[in-house]
N, C-alpha and C positions, 0 to 999 in steps of 0.2 A: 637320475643324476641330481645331486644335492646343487641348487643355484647358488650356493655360494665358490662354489668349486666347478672347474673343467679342465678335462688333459689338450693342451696343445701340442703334444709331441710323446709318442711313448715307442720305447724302441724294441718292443716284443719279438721283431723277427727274430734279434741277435742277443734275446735274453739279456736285452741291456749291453751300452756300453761302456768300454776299456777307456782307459784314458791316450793310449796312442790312436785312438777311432776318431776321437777329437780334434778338432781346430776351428780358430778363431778369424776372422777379418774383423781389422779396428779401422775405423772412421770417423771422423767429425761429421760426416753425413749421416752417422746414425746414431746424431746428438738429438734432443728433444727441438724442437721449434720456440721461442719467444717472441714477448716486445715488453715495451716498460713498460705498460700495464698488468702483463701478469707478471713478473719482476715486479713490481710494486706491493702485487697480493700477494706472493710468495713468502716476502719479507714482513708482510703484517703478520701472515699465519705462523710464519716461525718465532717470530718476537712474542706471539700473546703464548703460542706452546712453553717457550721457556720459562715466561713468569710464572706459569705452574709445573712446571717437572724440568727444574734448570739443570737435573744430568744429562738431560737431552746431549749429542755429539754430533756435529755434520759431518760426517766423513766419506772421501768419495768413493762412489759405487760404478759399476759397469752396468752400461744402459742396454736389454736387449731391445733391438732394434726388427730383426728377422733371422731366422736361418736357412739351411739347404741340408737336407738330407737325400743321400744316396739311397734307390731303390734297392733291395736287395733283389727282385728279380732280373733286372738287365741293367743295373747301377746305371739309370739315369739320374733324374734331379729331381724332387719335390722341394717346393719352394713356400713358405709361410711367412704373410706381414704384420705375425702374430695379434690377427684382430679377433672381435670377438667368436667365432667358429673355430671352433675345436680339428685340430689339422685329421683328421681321417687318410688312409693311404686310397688315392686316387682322387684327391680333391685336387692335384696339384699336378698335370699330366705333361712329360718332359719339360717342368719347371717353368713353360710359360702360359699353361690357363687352366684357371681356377674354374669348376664345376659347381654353377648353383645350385638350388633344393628342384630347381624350375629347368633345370638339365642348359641353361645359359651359359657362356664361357665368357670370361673377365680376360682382356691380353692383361700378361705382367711383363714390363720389362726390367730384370735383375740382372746386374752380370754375373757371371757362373763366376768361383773360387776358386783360385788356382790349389788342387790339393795336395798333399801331401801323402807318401804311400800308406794307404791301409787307413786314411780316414775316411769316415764315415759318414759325421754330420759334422757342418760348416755354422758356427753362432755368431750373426755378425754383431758386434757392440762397438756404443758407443762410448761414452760418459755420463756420468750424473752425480748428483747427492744427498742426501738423506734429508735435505733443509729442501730440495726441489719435489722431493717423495711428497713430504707432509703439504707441500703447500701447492700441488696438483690431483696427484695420485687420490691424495688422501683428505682431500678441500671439499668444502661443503659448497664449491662451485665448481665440480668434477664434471657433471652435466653440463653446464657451458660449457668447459674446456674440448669436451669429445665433439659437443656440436659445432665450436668453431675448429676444429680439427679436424674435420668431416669436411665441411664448407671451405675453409681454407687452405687445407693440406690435403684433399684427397682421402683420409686416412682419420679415424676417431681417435688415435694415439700421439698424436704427431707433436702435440702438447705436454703431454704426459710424461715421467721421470721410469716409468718404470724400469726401475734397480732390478737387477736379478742376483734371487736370493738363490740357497742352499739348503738345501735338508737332509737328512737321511735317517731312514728305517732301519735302524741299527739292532742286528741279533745276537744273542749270544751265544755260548754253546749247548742250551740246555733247551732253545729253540723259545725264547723269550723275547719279544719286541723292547724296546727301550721306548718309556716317555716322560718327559716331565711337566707337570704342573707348574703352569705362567703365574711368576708372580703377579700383583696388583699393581706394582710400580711401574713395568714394560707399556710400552707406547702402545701397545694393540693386543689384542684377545688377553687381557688381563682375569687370571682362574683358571684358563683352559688348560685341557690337555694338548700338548704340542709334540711333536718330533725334535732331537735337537737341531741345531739350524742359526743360520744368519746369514752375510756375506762375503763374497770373496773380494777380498781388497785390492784397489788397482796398486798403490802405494806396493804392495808384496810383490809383486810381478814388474815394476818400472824403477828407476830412479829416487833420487831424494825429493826431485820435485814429478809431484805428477804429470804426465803429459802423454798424450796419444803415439806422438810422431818418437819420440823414446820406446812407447811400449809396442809400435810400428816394429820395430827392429827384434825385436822377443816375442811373436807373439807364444813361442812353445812356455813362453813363462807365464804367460795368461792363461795356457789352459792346467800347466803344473796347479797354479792358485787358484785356478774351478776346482779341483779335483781334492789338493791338499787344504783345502781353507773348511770343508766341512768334518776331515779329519779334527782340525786346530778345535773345531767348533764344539767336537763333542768331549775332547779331552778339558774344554776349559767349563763346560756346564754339567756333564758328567763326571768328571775328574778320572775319565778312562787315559792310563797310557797310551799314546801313539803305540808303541809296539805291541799293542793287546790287540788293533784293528789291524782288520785287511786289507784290497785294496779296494774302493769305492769304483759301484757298476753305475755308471749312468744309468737311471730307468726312464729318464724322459724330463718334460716339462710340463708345471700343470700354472695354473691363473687362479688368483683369488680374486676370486669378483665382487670380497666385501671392499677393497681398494682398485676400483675400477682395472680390473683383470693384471694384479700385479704377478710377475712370471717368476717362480723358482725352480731351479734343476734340484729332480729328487732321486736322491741315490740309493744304492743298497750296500751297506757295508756289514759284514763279518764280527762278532768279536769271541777271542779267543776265554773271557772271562765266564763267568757263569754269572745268572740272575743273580744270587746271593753274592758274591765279589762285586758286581757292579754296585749293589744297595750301599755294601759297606764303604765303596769309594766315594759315590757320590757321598753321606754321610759326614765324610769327612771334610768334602767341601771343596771346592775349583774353583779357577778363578772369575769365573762370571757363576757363583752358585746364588748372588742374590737377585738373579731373573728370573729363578723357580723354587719352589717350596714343597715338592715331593719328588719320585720318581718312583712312578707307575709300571708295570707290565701284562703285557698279553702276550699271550700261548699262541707261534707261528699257525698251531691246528686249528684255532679259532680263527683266523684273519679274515674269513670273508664278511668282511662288515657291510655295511648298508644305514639306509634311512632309518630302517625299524629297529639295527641293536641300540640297546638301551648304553652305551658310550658315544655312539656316533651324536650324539647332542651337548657332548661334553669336551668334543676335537675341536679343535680351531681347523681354522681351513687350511692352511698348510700342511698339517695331517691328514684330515678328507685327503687333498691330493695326491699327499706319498701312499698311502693307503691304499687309493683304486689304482695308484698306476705299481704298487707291488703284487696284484691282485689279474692285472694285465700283464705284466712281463713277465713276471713269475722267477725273478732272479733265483740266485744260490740253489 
């Protein structure tokens, strides 16, 4: 396994999931923790970012917190407090104890989700924002933030912003991977190759003003904008029609652990385009096309990548992740 990447959730039994499998619980309990001192460093880090890349934007994000996933053998519970181990199926046994390496049990107490028919897995979020990312997440005091998170909260995240992002390993019909090359300008892996990808916006799913106890009352809109925001995502940096894709399979969650294990849901979507159609759409340009400066492809029959192909040194870790976990679930 490449350390910069780990799958926390991969949903192989079910070939990935639908979007009616999903649902959400919203909380301010599974907001980040503060005080004014890290509010104080949050705001330095954001202020000195802007003076050099003042397109920077804060805009808010939805905070994964934990989920629940249903077993598929006797649809109990697995339960993850998305810390650094990688969730495996039977770490997590009727949802309240956690299995060490040293065969140990951890009580958790979680209250179970009230579900809804035919889902599957339960993501509980919070809130957060992109100015909280950079100046936790992403801080050159991330190592104290886990250690007092640890000691103060139970929990090495408790601190942390971590937004949850979007990606998807998008194919087309001639069995070609979609990727593009990160421009220099973007906040993080600037050069790389990426999947396309970003966030799903709470602001889409809520009201004119944001707010939890709004977005309380919808959450089937919260998970509509998990599912349709990495659509939005590929049509504005590939410049693919929405009616050219499918519909997007959940294949799980994975952590980038060069941003202290930030969590993205990686999808698998369809397109009905050919490599050569896609080249010439992006060429022409989308609305987010100055994040990237190429668009690359690989051959579905090549996919099993690793440490030693000679591209896996040139993925960002967002990709590593969609990568092993298209590799595990084995969508489409």
């Amino acid at each position: 396994m490449d350390p910069e990447v780990s799958l926390l959730l991969d949903c192989a039994p079910w070939s990935g999931l639908r979007e009616h499998q999903v649902q959400v619980e919203l909380s301010d309990r599974f907001n980040r923790q503060t005080d004014p001192l890290l509010e104080q460093h949050i705001n330095q880090v954001w202020t000195e970012r802007l003076s050099k890349e003042p397109w920077l934007f804060n805009g808010a994000k939805f905070r994964l917190h934990s989920f629940c996933l249903a077993s598929p053998e006797n649809l109990g519970c697995f339960q993850s407090d998305c810390g650094d181990a990688a969730h495996r199926p039977g770490d997590f046994i009727n949802g309240c104890t956690l299995q060490t390496e040293d065969g140990e049990g951890v009580s958790q107490k979680i209250s179970q989700p009230k579900h809804r028919p035919g889902s599957v897995l339960t993501l509980r979020l919070g809130l957060t924002c992109y100015k909280d990312y950079l100046g936790t997440n992403w801080s050159g005091e991330v190592a104290e933030l886990r250690r007092r998170g640890q000691e103060e909260f139970g929990n090495p995240l408790a601190l942390l912003a971590q937004p949850l992002g979007v990606g998807a390993v998008l194919c087309t019909c001639d069995g070609q991977v979609v990727f593009i090359r990160r421009s220099q300008k973007v906040a993080e892996a600037g050069g790389l190759l990426d999947i396309p990808g970003g966030h799903p916006e709470p602001k889409a799913a809520g009201e004119e003003q944001i707010s939890l106890v709004m977005m309380q009352q919808r959450p089937d809109a919260v998970v509509s904008e998990l599912f349709s925001s990495i659509c939005a995502e590929i049509r504005d940096e590939v410049n693919i029609p929405l009616s050219s894709l499918g519909a997007p399979v959940l294949m799980g969650i994975a952590l980038n652990h060069t941003s202290a294990g930030r969590p993205s849901s990686e999808f698998y979507i369809s397109c009905s385009l050919s490599s050569h159609e896609v080249r010439a759409l992006y060429w022409k340009g989308g609305a987010e096309a100055s994040e990237s400066t190429d668009v690359v492809f690989l051959s579905t029959t090549v996919m099993q990548l690793n440490r030693s192909s000679p591209l896996w040194s040139e993925m960002c870790p967002s990709a590593k992740g969609a990568m092993l976990l298209y590799q595990v679930v084995k969508p489409g």
